[in-house]
N, C-alpha and C positions, 0 to 999 in steps of 0.2 A: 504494500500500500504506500502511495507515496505522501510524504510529509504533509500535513495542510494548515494553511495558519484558521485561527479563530478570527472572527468579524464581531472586533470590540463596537458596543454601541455607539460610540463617536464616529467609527468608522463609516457604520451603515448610515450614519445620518447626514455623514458628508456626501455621501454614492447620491442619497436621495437631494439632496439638497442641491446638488448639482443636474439635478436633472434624471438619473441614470435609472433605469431602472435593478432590480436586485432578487434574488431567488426569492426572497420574501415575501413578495411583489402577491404572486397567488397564493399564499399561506396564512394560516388563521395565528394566533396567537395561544400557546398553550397554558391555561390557570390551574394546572394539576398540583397537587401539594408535591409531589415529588419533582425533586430538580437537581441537577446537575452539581456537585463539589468534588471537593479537592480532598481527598484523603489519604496520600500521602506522598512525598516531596523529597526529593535529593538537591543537593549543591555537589561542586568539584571544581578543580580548577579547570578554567576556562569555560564551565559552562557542562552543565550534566541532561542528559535525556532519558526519558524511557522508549523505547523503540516499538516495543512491541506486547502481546496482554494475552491470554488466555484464561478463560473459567471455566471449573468442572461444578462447579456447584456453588449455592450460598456461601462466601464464608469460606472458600477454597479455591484460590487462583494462584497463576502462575507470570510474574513479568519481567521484565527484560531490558537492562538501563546502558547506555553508553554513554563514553563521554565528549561534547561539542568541537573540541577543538584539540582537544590532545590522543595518541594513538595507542589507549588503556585499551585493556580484554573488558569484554561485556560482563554484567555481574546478573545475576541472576537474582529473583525476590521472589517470595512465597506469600501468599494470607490465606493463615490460619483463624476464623473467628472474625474479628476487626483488626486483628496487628497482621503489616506486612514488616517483613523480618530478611536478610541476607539468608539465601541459600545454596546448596554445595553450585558450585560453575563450573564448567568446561572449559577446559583454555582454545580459544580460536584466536590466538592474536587481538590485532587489532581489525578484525574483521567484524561488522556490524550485525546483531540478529536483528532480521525485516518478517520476521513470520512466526510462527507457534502456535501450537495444538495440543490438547488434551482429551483422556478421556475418565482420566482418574490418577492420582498421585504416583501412578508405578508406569504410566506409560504418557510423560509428557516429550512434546518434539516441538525442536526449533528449526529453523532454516536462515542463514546469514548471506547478508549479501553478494559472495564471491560463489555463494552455490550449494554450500556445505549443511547437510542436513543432520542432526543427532538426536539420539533417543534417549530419555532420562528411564531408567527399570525399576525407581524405587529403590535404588541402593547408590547408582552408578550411573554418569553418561556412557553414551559409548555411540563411536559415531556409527551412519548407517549408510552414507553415500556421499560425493561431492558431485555434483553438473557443473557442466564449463558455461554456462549461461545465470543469468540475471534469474532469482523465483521470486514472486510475488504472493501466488498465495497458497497456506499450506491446510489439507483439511486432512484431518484424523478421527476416522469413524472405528477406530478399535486397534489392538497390537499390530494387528495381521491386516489392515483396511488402510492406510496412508497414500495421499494423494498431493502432488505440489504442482502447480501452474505455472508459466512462464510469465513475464513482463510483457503487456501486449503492444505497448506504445516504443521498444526501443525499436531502431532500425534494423534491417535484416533478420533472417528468421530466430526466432523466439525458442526457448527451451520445449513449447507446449508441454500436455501433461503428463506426467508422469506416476505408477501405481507402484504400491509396496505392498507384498502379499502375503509379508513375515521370510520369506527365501531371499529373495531381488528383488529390485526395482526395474518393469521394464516401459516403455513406450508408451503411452495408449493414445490412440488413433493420428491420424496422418491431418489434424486441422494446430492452425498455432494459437494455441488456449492461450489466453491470461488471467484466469480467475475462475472457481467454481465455486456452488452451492449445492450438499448435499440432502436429499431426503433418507436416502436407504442407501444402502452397497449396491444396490440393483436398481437407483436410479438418482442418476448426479447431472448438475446442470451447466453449464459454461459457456463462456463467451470469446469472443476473438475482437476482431477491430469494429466488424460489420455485419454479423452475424452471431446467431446461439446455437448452440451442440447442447444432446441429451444424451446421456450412456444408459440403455438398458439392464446394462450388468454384462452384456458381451461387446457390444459393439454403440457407435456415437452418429447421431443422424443433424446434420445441418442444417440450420435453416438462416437463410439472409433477411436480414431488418434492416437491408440500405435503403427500403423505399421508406422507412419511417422516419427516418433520421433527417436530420436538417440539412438542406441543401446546401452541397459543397463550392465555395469561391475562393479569390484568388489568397484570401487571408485565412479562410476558413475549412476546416477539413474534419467533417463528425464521426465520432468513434462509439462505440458501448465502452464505458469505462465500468459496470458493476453487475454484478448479479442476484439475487435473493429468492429463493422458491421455497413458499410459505406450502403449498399443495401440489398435487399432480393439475389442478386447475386454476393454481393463484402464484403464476412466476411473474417478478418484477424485473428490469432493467434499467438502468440509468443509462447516459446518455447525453452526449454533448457536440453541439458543434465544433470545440474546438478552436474559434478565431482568435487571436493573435493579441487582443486587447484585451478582451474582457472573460477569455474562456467558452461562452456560451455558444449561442443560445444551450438550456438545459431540459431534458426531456425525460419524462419516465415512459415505458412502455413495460405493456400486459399481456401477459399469455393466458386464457382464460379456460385453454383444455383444446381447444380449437383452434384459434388464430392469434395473433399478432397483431395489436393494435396501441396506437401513441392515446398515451390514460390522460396527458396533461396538454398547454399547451405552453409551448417555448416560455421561458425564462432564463434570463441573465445568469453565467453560470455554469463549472460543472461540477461533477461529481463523481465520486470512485466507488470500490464495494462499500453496498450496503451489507446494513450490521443487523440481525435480527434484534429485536428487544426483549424475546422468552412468551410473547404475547401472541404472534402473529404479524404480527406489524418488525418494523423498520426504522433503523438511526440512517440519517443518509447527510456526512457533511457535504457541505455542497462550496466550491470556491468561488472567487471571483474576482477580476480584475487581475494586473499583474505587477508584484512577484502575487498576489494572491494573498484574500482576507477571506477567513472562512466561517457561515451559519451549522447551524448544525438543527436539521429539520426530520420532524419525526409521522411516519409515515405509516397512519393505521385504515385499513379500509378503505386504500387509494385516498383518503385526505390526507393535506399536510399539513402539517402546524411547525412553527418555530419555537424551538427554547430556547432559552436564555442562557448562556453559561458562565461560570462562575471570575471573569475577569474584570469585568468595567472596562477602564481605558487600557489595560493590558492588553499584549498581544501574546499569543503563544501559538504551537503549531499540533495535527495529529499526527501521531506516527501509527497506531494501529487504535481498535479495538476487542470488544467481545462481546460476548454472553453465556453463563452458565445456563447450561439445562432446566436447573430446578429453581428458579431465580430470575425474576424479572429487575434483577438491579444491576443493570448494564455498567461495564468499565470500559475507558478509553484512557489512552497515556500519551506523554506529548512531553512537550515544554513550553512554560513560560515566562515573559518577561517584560518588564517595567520601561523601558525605555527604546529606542532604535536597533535593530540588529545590528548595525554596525561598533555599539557603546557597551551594549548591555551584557550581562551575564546570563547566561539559559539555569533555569531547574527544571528538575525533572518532575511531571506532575502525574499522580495516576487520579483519573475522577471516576467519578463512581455517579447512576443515575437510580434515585429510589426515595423514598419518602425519609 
């Protein structure tokens, strides 16, 4: 998942005030007593992140902290209850983890940005593969059930996906994935630049969503940047144009069991994997402008609404999410900070979304 900053309230008020429009723009405003905080925070020298997040349940996750500007090994963190705690690491150098998955305390897995995939056993890491390509996203449906995706947006071809069956890791199917969403081991969902793939449990059937997408110019060029399938008849997509200034325009579309259809219209904007919320619904940050100020809109029953998150004038960025299974109290991890990128010092924040 690539980094995304937050869209502090002064920010959106200057987009609007200017004129611009803003993802927000079609979204209602969300009054839930549950909201978005900060539950817990690193410093380092130069500036500290958390990368990446995994939950297997309430009160049981897994996250993953680097440091901004200097070339430390990633450190690993546990919560147990409400305390996150330092726990055993793997040395990968100064190589970044961008991915992680769980299915319970004895079988978690990371994947770092140079390729390198590893599996924690409940006692011990122990690695399990390296690819010579970029992974973006890593899904873990059991010991023996492990699936990682390629980066869909670098140039030339992509790592696509790839299965772990407890033996090897080998290939699966001949499209260049960059992201899935699983329901079963017998039926997984993904995406490429311009189209979505479905795995039956043997084999992956394509279908192109370039007519839904927003019409490509000389600035502008629309991708699927996300995935989410809630049912065999309730799969989401994001979706963006892509143009040069502002990101957008931003599109969901709908698989409904049957066909392929655009659920919203264009908005200012894009966006990467969605995040399930444990509900049925959907976290889906959505960017904007460039370098990029990010909302963070939540997506239940094809409505969207916007929360609020917990900065003010702060800015800070995502580097992953999650969600436990048993637990609708979503985490996302990032870093934030107080003044210019250029001045400031990064921490690393994990937040947490629940009453």
């Amino acid at each position: 998942m690539r980094p995304l900053r937050l869209m502090a309230p002064t920010a959106l008020a200057a987009l609007l005030a200017a004129g611009l429009s803003s993802p927000l723009a079609a979204a209602g405003t969300s009054h839930a007593a549950a909201a978005w905080r900060v539950v817990h925070s690193i410093h380092g020298q130069g500036g500290a992140e958390f990368t990446s997040v995994t939950a297997i349940a309430k009160g049981d996750a897994w996250a993953f902290s680097d440091s901004v500007a200097t070339a430390t090994a990633p450190k690993v963190w546990r919560l147990t209850g409400t305390t996150w705690s330092s726990a055993p690491a793997q040395s990968v150098g100064a190589d970044a983890i961008v991915a992680s998955g769980a299915t319970s305390d004895s079988n978690v897995w990371f994947a770092t940005a140079g390729g390198r995939v590893d599996h924690w056993n409940g006692t011990a890491w122990r690695g399990s593969a390296t690819f010579s390509r970029f992974i973006s996203i890593l899904l873990v449906l059991g010991p023996t059930d492990v699936w990682v995706f390629g980066q869909a947006f670098l140039p030339g071809p992509n790592l696509g996906a790839w299965h772990y069956d407890g033996k090897s890791w080998r290939r699966s199917g001949a499209f260049q994935l960059g992201g899935g969403s699983a329901l079963s081991r017998s039926s997984i969902w993904a995406f490429a630049m311009r189209s979505v793939a479905h795995f039956d449990g043997h084999s992956w059937t394509s279908t192109s969503v370039a007519g839904l997408l927003p019409k490509d110019s000389l600035l502008c060029h629309s991708y699927v940047g996300g995935i989410y399938a809630a049912s065999s008849t309730d799969v989401w997509v994001t979706a963006a144009g892509g143009c040069q200034d502002y990101r957008g325009p931003f599109v969901l579309l709908h698989f409904d069991g049957w066909t392929w259809h655009r659920h919203i219209a264009p908005a200012f904007g894009s966006a990467g994997q969605m995040i399930p919320d444990g509900r049925g619904g959907a976290w889906i940050p959505v960017v904007t402008g460039v370098p990029g100020q990010t909302a963070m809109l939540h997506e239940v029953a094809g409505r969207l609404t916007s929360v609020a998150l917990p900065f003010g004038p702060d800015r800070g960025e995502f580097s992953g999410a999650s969600i436990g299974s048993e637990t609708s109290a979503a985490l996302a991890v990032g870093s934030v900070h107080s003044t210019s990128f250029a001045t400031s010092s990064f921490a690393g924040v994990i937040l947490q979304y629940g009453p």
